[in-house]
N, C-alpha and C positions, 0 to 999 in steps of 0.2 A: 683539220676536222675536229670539231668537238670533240674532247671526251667525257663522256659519262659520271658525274656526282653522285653524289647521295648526299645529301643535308637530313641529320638525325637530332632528335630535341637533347639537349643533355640531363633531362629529368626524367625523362620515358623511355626511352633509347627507342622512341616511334618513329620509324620515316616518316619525312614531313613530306620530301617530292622527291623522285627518281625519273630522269628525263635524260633522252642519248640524241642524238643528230637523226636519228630515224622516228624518233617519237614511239619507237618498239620496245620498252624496257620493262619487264616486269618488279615487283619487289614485293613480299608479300607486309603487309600492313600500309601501303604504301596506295600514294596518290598517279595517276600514269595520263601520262597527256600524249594522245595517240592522233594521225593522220592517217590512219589506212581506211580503206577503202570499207571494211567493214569491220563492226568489234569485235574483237574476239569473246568468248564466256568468261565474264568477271566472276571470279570467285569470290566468296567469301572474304571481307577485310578489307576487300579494294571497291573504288571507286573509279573509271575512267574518265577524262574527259577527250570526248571522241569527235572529229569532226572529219565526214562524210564525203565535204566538197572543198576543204582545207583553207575554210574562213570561219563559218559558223560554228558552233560547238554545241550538243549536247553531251547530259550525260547520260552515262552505260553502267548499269548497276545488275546483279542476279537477275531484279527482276522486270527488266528491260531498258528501252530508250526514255529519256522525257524526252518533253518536246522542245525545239531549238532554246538554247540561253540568249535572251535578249541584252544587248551590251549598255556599259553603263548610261550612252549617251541619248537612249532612250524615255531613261528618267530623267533627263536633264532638268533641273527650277526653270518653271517659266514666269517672266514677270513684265510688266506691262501696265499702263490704263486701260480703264474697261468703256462702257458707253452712257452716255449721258439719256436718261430713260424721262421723259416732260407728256406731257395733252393726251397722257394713255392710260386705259384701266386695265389694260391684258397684261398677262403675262408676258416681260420680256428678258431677253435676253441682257444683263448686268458685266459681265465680267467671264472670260473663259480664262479655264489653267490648263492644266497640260493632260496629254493625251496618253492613257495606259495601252501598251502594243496588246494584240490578239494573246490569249494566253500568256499574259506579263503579272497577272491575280497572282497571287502566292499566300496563304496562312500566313498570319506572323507582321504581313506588310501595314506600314501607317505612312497615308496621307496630310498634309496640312495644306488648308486651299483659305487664304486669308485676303481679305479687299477693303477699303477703305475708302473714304471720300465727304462728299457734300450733299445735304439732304436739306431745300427749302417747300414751304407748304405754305396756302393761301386761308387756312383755318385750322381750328385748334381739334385735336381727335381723329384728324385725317391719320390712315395708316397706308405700311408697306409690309406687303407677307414676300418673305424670303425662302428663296430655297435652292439647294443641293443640287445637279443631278448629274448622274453618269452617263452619257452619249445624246448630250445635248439637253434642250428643255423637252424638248420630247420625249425624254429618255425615262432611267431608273432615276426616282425621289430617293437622293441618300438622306438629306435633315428637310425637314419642313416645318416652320415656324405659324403659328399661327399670326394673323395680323399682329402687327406691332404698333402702337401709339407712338407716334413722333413724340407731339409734347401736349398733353391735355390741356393744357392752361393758354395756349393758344397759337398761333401761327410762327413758324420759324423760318429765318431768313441764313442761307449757306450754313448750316448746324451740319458738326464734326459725327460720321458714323466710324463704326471700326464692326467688321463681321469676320470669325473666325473658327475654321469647323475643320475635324482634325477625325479621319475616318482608319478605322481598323480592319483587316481583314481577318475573321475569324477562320474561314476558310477560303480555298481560290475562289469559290463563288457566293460568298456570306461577308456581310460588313455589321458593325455597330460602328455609332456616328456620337460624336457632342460637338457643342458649339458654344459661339458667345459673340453678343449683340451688346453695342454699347453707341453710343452715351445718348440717355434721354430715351433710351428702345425698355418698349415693356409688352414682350409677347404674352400672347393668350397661351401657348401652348409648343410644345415641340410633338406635332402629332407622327412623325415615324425618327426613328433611332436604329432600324436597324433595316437590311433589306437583300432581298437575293437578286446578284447582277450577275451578267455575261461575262463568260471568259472567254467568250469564241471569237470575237472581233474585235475591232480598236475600241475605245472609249474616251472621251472628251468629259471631265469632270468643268463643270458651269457653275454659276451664282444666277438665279432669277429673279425679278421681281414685279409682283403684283401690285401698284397700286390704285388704291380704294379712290380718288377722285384723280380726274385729269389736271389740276390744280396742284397736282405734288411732283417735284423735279428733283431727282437724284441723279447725281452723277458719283461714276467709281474714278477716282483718280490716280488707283492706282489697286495691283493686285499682286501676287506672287502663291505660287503651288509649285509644292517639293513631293516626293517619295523619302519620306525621314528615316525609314529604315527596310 
């Protein structure tokens, strides 16, 4: 049978964690990882981490439950090619990254949703408007660009793009957004930077693109989206 540690800092002399074979240890300044059936009242100085059905974890603090802690492999990088978008003026679908679980939002949190590829045009000023969004293209506008000029000077044949937008959470349901558009891209504008999305259901952060004549063929060749912190 186990027996019972204590790991103390030797600068603070603060318990770091205190944990027994029952998961029932108290300690006061101390961190306590518990399986029972229900928390007990955390006092002051402590924090528990409690789980209910003896997989999932939240935690128990004074001032109650949060809600489940979603495990790392939730935010796993997802990386991948996206779709080759040709003979269309609508809005379409470019590239998907990875999907935030229901209540996965946290203040503090930064996304990087980056893609890349090939962009040819049958005329010079033809554009493509890009865009951000959280639970698909139907969803929440995190960046929106205004049209971009491929290349004014005139038509371009497989030309190198790089698109890169790196999202903050101010709060679990509050973002500000920047980006960056390259080579040969000259937007009119970044008309939203900031915006308020759901934290109640999953979410699919996407790349779209709008282009301005059916003559313009982009393809993503490849993409990748992290949770950087």
């Amino acid at each position: 049978m186990p027996t019972p540690q204590q790991v103390t800092s030797t600068t603070t002399d603060l318990v770091v964690w205190e944990v027994d074979n029952t998961g029932n240890v108290r300690q006061d300044g101390g961190i306590e990882f518990k399986a029972n059936p229900s928390p007990e009242a955390t006092p002051a100085g402590h924090m528990q981490l409690y789980s209910p059905d003896g997989s999932g974890l939240r935690i128990a603090t004074p001032d109650g439950l949060s809600a489940p802690l979603t495990p790392g492999p939730a935010y796993a990088a997802v990386t991948g090619a996206g779709a080759t978008v040709t003979g269309v003026t609508a809005k379409t679908l470019l590239a998907s990254g990875m999907t935030i679980p229901s209540g996965g939002f946290a203040a503090g949190q930064l996304y990087r949703f980056c893609a890349w590829g090939t962009i040819t045009t049958t005329a010079g000023a033809q554009t493509v408007t890009l865009e951000t969004y959280l639970g698909g293209i139907a969803g929440t506008a995190i960046i929106q660009l205004g049209a971009a000029t491929v290349n004014a000077g005139g038509a371009v044949t497989g030309a190198a793009w790089l698109y890169r937008t790196e999202i903050e959470l101010l709060t679990a349901t509050g973002t500000a957004s920047w980006c960056d558009l390259a080579l040969n891209f000259f937007p009119t504008s970044v008309t939203q930077q900031s915006a308020t999305i759901t934290n109640a259901s999953a979410q699919q952060l996407v790349l779209a693109v709008t282009p301005s004549a059916a003559g313009v063929s982009m393809t993503c060749t490849g993409s990748y989206c992290q949770r950087v912190l």
